[in-house]
N, CA, C and O of each residue as an XYZ file, in Angstrom:
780
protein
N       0.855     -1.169      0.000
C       0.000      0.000      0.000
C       0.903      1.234      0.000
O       1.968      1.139      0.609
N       0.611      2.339     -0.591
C       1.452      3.038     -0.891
C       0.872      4.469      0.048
O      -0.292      4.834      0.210
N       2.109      5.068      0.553
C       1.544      5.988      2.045
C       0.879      7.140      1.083
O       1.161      7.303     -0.105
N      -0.063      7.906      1.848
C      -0.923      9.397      1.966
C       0.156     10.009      1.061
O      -0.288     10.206     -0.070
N       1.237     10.312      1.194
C       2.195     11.536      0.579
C       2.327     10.707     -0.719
O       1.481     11.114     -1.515
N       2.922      9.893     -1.138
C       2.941      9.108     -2.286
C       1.682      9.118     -2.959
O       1.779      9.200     -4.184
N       0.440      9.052     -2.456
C      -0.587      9.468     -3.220
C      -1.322     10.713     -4.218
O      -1.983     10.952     -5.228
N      -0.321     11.492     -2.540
C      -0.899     12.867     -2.640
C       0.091     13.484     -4.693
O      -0.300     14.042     -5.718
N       0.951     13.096     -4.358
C       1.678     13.269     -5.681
C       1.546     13.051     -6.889
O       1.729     13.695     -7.923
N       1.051     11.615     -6.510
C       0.586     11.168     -8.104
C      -0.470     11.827     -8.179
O      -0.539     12.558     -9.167
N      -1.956     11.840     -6.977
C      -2.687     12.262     -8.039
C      -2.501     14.387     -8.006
O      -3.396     15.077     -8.493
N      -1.833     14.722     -7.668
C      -1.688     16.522     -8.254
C      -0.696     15.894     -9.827
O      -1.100     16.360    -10.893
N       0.350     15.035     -9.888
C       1.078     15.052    -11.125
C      -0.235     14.554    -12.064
O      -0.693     15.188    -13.014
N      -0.522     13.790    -11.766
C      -2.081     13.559    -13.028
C      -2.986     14.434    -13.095
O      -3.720     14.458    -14.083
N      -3.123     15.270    -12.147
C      -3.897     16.589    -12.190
C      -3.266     17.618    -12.906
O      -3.934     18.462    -13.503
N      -1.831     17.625    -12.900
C      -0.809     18.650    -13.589
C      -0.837     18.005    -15.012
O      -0.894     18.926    -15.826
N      -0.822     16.905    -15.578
C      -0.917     16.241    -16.798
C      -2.176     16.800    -17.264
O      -2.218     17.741    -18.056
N      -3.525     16.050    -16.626
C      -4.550     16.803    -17.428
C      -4.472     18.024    -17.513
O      -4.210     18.312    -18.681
N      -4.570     18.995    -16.821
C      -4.388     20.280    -17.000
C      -3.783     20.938    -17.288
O      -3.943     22.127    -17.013
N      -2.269     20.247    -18.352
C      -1.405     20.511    -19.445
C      -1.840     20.416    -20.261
O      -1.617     21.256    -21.133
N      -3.017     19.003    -20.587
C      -3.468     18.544    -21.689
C      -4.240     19.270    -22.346
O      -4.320     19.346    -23.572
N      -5.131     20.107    -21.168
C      -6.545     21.103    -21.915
C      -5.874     22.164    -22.116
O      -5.988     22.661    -23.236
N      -5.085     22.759    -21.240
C      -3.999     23.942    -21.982
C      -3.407     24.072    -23.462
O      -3.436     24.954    -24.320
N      -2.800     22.657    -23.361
C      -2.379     22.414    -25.225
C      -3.300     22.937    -25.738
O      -3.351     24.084    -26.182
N      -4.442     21.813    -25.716
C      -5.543     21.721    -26.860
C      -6.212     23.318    -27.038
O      -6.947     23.617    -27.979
N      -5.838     24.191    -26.031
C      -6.763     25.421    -26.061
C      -5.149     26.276    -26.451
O      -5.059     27.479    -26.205
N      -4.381     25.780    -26.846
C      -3.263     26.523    -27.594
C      -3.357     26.250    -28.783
O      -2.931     27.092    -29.573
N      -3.928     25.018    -29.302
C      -3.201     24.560    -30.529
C      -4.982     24.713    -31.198
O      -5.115     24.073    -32.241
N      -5.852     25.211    -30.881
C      -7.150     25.480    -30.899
C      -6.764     27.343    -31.616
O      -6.689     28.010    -32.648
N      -6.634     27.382    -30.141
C      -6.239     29.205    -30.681
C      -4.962     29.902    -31.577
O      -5.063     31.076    -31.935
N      -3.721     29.070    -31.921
C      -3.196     28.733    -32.836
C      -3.591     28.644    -34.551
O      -3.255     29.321    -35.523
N      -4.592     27.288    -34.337
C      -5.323     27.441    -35.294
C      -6.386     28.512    -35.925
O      -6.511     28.775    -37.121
N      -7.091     29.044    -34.878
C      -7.432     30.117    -35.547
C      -6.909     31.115    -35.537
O      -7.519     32.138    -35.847
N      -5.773     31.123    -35.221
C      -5.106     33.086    -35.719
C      -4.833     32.108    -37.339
O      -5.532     32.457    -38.290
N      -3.829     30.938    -37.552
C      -3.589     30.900    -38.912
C      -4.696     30.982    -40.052
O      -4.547     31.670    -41.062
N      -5.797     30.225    -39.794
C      -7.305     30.631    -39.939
C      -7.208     29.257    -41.828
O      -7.524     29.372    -43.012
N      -6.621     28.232    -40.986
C      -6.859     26.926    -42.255
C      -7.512     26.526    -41.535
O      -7.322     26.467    -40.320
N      -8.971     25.951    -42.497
C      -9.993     24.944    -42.125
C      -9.682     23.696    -41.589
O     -10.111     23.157    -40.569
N      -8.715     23.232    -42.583
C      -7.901     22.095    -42.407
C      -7.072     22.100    -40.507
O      -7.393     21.545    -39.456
N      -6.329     22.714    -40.771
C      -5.633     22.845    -39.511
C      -6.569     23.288    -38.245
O      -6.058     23.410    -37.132
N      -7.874     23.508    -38.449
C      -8.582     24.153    -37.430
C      -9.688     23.010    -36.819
O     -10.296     22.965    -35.749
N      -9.657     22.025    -38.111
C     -10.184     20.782    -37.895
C      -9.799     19.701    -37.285
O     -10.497     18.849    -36.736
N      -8.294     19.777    -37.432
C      -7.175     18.805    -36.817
C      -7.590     19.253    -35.845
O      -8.463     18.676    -35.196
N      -6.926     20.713    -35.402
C      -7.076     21.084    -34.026
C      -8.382     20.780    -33.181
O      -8.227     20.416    -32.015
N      -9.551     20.896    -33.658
C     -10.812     20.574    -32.586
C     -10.557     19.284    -32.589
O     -10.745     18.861    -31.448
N     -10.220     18.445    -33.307
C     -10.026     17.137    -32.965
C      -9.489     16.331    -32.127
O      -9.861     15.303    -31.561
N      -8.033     17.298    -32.137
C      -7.274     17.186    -31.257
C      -7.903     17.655    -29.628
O      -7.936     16.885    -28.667
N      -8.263     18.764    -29.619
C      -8.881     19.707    -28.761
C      -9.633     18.422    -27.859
O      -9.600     18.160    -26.657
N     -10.350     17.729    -29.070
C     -11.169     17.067    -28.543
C     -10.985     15.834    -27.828
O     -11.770     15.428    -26.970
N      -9.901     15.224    -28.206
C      -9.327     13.855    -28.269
C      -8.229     14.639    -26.618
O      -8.661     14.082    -25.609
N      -7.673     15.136    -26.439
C      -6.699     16.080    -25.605
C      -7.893     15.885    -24.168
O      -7.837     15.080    -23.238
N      -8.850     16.894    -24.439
C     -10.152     16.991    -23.859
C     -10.651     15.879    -22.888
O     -11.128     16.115    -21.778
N     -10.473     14.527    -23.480
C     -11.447     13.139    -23.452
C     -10.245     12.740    -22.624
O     -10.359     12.323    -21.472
N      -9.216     12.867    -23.181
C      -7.527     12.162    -22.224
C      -7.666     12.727    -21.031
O      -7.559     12.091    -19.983
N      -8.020     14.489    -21.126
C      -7.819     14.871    -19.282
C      -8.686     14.524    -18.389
O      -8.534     14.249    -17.199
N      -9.916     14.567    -19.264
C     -11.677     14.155    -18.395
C     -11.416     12.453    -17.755
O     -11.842     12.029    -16.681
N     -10.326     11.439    -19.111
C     -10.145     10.169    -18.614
C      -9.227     10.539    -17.181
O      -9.567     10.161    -16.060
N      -8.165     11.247    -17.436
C      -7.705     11.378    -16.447
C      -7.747     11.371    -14.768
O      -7.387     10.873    -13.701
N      -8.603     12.493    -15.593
C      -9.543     13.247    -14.257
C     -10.366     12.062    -13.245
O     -10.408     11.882    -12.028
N     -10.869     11.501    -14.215
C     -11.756     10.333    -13.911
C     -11.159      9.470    -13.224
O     -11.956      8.886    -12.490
N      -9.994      9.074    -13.109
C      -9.444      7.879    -12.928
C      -8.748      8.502    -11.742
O      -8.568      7.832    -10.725
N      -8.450      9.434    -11.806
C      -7.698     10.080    -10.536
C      -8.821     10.193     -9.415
O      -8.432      9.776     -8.324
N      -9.927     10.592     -9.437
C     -11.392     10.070     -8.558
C     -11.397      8.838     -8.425
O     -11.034      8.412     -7.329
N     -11.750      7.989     -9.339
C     -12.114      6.553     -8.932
C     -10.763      5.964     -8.118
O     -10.769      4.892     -7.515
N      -9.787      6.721     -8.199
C      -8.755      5.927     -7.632
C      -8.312      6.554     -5.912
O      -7.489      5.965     -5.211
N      -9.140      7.995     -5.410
C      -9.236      8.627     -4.556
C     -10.224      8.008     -3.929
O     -10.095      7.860     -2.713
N     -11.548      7.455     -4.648
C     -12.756      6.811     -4.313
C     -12.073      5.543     -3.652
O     -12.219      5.276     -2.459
N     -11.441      4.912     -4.381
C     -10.727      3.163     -3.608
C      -9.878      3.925     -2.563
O      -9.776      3.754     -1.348
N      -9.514      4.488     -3.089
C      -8.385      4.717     -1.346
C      -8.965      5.365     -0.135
O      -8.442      5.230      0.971
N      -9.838      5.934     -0.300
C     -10.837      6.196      0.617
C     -11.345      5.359      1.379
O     -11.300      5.278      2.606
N     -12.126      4.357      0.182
C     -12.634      2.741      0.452
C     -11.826      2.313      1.472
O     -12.103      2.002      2.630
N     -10.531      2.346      0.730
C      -9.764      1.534      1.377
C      -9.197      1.752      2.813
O      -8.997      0.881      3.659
N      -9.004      2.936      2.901
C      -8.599      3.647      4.219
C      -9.864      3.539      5.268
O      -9.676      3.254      6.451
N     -11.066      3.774      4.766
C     -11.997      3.223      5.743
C     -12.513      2.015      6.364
O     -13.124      1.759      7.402
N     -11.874      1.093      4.972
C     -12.250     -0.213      5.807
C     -11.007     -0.800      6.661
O     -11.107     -1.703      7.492
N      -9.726     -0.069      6.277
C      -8.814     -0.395      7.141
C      -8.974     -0.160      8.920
O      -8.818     -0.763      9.982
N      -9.374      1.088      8.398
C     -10.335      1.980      9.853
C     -10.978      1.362     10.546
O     -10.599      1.074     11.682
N     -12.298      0.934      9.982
C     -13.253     -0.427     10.097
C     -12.703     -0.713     10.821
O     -12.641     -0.299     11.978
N     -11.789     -2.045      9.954
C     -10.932     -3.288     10.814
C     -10.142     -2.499     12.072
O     -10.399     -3.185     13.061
N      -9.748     -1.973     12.264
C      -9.048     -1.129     13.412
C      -9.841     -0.614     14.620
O      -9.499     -0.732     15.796
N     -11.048      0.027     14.114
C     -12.135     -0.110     15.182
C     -13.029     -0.921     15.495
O     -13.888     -0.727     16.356
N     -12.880     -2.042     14.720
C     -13.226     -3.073     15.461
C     -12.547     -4.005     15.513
O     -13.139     -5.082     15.582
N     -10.955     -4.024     15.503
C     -10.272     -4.371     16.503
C     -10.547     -3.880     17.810
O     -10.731     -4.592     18.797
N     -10.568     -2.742     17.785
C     -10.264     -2.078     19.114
C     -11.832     -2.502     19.911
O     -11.933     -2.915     21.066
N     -12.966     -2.268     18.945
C     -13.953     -2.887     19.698
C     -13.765     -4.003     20.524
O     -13.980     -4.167     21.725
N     -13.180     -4.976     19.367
C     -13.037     -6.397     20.378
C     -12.109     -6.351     21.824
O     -12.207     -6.795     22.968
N     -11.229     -5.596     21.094
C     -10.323     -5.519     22.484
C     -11.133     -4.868     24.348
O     -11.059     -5.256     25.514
N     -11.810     -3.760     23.618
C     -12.939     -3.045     24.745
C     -13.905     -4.476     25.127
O     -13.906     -4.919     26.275
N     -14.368     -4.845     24.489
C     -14.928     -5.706     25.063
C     -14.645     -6.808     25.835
O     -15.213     -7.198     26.855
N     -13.478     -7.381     25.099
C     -12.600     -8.101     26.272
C     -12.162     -7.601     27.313
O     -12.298     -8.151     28.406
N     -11.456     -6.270     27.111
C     -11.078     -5.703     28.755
C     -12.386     -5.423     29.360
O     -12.409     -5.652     30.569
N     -13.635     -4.928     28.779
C     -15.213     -4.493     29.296
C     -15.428     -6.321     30.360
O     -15.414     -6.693     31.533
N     -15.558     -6.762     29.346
C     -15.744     -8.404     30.220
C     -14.943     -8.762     30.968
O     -15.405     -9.331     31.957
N     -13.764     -8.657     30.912
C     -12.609     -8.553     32.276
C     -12.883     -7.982     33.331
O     -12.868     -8.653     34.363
N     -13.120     -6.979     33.367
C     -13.746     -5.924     33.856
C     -14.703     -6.013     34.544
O     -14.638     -5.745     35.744
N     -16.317     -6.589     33.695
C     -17.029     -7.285     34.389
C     -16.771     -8.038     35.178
O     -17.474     -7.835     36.169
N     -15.948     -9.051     35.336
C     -15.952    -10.118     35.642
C     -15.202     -9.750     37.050
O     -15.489    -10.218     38.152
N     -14.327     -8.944     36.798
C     -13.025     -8.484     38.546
C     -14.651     -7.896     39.429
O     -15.113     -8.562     40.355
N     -15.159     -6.921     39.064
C     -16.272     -5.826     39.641
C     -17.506     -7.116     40.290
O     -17.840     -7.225     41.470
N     -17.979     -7.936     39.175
C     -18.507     -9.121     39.390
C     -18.120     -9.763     40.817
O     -18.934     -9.895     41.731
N     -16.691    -10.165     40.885
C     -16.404    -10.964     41.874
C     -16.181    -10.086     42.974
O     -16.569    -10.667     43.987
N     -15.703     -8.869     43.263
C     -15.925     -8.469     44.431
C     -16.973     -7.815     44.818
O     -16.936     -7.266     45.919
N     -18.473     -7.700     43.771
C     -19.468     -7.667     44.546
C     -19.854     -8.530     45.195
O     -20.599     -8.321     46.152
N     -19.476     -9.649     44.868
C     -20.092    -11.346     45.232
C     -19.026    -11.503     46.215
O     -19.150    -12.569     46.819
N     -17.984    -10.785     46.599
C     -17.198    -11.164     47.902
C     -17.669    -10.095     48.520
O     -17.472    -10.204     49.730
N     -18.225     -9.066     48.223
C     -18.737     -8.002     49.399
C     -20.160     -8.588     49.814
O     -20.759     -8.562     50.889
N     -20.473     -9.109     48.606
C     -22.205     -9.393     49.595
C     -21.824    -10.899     50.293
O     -22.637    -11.337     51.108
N     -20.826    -11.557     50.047
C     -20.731    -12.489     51.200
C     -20.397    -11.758     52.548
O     -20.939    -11.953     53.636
N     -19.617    -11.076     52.316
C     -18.911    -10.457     53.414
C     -20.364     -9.972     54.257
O     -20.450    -10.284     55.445
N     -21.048     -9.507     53.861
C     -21.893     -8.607     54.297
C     -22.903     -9.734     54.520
O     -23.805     -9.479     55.318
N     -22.897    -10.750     54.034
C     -23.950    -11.968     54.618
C     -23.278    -12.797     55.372
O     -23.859    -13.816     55.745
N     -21.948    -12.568     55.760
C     -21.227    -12.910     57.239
C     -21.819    -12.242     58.446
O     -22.176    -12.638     59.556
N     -21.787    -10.780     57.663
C     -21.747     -9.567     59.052
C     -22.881     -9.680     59.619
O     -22.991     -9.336     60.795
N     -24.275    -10.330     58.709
C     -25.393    -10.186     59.030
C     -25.729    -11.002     60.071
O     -26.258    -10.755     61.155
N     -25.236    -12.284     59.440
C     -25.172    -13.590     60.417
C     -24.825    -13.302     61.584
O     -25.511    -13.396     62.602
N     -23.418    -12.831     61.449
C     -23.088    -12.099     62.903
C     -23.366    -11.254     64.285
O     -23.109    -11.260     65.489
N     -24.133    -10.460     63.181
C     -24.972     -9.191     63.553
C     -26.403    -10.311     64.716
O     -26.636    -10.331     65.924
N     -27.095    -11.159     63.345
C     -28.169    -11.894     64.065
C     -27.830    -12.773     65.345
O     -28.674    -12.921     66.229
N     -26.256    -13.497     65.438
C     -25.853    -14.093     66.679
C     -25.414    -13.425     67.621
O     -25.074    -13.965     68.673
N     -25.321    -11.786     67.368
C     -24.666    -10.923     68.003
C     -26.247    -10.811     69.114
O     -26.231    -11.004     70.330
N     -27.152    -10.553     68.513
C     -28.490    -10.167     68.839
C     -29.028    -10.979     69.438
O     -29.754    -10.566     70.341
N     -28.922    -12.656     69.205
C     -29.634    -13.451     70.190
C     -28.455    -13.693     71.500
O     -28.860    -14.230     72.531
N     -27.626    -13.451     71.436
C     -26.946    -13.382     72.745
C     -26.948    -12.486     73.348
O     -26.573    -12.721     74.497
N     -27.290    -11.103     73.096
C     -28.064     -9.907     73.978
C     -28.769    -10.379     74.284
O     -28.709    -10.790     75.443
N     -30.040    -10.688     73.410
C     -31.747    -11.207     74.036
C     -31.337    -12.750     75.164
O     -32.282    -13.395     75.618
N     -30.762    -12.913     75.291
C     -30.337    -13.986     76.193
C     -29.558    -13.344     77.067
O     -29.959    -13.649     78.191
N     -28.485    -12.478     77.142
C     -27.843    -12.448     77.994
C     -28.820    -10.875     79.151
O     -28.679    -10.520     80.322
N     -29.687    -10.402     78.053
C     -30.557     -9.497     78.374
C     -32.271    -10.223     79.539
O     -32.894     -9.776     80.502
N     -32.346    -11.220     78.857
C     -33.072    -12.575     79.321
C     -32.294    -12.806     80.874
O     -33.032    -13.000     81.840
N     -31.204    -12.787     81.020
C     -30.557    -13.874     82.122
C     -30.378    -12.636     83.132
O     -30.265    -12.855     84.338
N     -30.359    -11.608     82.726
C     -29.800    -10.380     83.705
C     -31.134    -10.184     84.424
O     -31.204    -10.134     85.652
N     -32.327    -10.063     83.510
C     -33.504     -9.770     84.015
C     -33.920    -10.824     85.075
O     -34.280    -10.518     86.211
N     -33.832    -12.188     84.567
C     -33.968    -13.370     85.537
C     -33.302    -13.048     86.684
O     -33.790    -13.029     87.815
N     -31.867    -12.724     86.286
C     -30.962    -12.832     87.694
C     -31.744    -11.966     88.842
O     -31.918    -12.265     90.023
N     -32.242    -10.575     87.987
C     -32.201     -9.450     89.003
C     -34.110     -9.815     89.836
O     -34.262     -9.569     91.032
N     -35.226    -10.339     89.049
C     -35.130    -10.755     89.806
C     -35.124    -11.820     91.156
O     -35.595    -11.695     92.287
N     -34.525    -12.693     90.630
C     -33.838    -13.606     91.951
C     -33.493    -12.467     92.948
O     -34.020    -12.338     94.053
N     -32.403    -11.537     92.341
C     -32.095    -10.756     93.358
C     -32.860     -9.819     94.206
O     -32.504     -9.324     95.276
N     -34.008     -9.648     93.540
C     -34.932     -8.534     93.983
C     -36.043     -9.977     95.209
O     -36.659     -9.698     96.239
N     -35.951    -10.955     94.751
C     -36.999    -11.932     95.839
C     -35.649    -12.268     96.914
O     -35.819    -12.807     98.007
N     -34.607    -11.942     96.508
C     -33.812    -12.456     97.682
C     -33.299    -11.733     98.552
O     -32.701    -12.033     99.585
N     -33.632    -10.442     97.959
C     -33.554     -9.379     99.089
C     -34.960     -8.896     99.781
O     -34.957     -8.241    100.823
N     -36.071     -9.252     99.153
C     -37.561     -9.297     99.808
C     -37.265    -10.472    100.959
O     -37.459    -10.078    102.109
N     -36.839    -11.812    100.822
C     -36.560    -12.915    101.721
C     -35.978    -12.773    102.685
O     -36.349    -13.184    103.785
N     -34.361    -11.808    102.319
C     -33.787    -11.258    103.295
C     -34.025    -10.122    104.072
O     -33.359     -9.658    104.998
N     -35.045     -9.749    103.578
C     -35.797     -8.164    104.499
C     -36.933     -8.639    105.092
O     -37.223     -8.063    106.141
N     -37.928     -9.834    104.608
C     -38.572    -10.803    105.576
C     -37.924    -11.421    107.036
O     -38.445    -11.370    108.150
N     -36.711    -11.976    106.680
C     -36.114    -12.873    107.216
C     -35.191    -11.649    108.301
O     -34.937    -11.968    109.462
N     -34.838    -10.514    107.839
C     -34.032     -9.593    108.830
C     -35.197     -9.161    109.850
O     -34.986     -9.085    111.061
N     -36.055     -8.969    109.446
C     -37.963     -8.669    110.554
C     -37.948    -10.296    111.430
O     -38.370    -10.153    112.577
N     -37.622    -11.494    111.158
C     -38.203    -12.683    111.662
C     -37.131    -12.712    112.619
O     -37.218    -13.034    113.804
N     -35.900    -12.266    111.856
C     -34.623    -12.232    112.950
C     -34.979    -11.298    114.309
O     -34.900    -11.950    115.350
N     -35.189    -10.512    114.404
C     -35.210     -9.302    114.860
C     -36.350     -9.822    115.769
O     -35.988     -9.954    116.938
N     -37.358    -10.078    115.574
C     -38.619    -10.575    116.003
C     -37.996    -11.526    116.972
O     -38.196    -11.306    118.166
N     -37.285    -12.531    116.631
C     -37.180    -13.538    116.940
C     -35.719    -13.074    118.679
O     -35.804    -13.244    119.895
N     -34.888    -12.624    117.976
C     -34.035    -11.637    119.518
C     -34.836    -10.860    120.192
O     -34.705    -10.878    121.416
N     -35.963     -9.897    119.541
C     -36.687     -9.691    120.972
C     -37.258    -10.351    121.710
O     -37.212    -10.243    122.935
N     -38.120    -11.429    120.856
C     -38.483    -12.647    122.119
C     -37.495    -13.172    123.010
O     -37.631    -13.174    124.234
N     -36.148    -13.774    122.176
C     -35.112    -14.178    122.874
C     -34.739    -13.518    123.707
O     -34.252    -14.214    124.599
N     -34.674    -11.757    124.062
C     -34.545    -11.313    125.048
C     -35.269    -11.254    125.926
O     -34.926    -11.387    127.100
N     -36.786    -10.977    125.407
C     -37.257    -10.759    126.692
C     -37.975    -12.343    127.494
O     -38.579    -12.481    128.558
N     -37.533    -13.460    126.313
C     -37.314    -14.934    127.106
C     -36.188    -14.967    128.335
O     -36.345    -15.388    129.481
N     -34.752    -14.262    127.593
C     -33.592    -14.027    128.755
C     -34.286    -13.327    130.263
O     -34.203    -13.749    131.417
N     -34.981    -12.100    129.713
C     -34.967    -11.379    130.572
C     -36.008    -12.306    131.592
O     -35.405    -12.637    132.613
N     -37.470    -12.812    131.548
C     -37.904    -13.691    131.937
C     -37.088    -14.672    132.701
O     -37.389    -14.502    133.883
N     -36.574    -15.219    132.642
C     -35.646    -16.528    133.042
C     -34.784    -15.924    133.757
O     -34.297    -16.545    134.702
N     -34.256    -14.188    133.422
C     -33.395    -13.916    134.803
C     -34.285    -13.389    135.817
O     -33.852    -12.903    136.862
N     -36.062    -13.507    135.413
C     -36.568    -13.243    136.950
C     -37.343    -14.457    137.532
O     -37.931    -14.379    138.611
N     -37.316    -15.812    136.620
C     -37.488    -16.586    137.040
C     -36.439    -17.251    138.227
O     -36.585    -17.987    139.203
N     -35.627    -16.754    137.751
C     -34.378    -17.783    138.092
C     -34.174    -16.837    139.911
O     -33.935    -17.430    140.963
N     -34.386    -15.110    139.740
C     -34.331    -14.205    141.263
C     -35.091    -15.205    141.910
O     -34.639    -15.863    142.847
N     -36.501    -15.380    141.338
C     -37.746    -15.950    142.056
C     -37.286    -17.389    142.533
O     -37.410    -17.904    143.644
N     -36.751    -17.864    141.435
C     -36.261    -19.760    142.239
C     -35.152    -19.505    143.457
O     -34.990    -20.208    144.455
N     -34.348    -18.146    143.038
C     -33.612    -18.042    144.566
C     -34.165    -17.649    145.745
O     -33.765    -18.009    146.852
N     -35.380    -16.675    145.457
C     -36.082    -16.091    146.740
C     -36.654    -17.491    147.295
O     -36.466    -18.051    148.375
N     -37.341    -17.818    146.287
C     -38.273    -19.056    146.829
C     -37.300    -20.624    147.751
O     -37.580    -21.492    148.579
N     -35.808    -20.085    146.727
C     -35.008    -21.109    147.455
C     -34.502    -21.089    149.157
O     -34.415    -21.890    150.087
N     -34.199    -19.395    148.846
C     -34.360    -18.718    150.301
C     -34.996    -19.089    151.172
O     -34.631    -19.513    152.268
N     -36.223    -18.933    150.663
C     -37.362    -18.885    151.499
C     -37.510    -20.094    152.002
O     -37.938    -20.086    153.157
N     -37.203    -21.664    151.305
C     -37.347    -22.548    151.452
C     -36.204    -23.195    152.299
O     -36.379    -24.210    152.974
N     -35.136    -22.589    152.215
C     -34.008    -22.318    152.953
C     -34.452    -21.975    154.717
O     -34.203    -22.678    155.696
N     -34.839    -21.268    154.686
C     -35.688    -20.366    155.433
C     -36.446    -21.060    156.289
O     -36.143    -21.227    157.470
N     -37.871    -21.672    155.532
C     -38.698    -22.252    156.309
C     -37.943    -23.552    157.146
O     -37.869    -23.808    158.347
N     -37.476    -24.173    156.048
C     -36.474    -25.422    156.859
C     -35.457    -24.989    157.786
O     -34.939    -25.874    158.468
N     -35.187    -24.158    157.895
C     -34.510    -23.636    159.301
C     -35.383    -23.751    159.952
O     -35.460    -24.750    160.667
N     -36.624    -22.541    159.961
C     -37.678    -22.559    161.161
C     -38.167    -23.641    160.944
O     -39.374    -23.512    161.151
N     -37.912    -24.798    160.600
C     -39.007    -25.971    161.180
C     -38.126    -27.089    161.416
O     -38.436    -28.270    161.566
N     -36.592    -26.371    161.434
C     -35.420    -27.565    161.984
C     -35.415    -26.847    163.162
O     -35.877    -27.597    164.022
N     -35.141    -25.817    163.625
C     -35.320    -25.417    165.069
C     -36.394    -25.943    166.274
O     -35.903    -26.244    167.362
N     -37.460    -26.023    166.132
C     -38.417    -26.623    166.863
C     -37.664    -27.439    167.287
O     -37.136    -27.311    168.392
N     -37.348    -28.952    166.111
C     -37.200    -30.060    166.475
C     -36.085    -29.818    166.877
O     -35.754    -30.973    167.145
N     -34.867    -28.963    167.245
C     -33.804    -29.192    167.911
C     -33.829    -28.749    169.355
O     -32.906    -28.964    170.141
N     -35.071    -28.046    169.682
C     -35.194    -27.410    170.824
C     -35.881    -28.442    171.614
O     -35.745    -28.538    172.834
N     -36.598    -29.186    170.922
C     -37.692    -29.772    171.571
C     -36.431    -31.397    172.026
O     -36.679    -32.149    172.969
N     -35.376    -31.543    171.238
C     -34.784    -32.642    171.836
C     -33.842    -32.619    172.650
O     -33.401    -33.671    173.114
């Protein structure tokens, strides 16, 4: 294939040819009529004419041959952009395919976190469950122990004033022991007087 500048040459030199050619013919035209022979004026349109038909072929052929290289340069083009198409599309589908896989590793990821999230949540509701239970145990076991601190309490004042009782039982078992002390004297005396 022959480059743009190499073209560009031939066709201005075939453009410079025809347009030598119609120059002649319009010399050798006007030539003829300053000499002013029929003969020679006949050649000349002939020529004129034949000169004429060579530059128009010219002309012609220098188009149809601008027309193919055109052709030709566009379908080279063509093929080139759609090379390049194919190539976009392969890197496009590559492409797809990387973007593809780390959406599909982010939405796993994120259907880990969820999972997580949901085991995260039933061990609150359980450990939220067990606190409430605990507290209250703790709340009946401090009602039990505020029962039980009244039963205590209840239970030492009786015990005291059982003590206190028993330390006037116990004056009374001495008076009475006294006393019994006492009487058995006065009723051992008699009998010692009387023997």
């Amino acid at each position: 294939m022959t480059s743009p500048k190499a073209r560009r040459r031939q066709r201005s030199t075939r453009l410079t040819v025809a347009v030598a050619l119609v120059m002649a013919a319009a010399a050798i035209v006007l030539g003829a009529l300053v000499l002013q022979s029929p003969l020679l004026t006949a050649v000349a349109a002939v020529l004129a004419v034949v000169l004429g038909a060579t530059a128009t072929r010219i002309t012609n052929s220098e188009l149809m041959q601008s027309r193919l290289d055109a052709a030709r340069d566009r379908a080279v083009q063509a093929r080139a952009y759609q090379t390049m198409a194919t190539e976009r599309d392969g890197e496009n589908a590559e492409h797809v395919g990387v973007l593809t896989g780390r959406i599909e590793e982010r939405e796993s990821a994120l259907g880990e976190l969820e999972d997580a999230l949901v085991a995260a949540q039933r061990r609150a509701a359980d450990a939220t469950r067990k606190r409430n239970a605990e507290a209250r145990r703790a709340e009946l076991a401090n009602q039990q122990n505020v029962s039980l601190s009244g039963r205590l309490e209840d239970a030492e004042l009786r015990a005291a004033e059982a003590i206190a009782h028993l330390a006037e039982l116990e004056q009374e078992i001495d008076v009475l022991r006294a006393e019994v002390t006492a009487w058995q004297a006065m009723s051992s005396e008699p009998q010692r007087r009387h023997a």
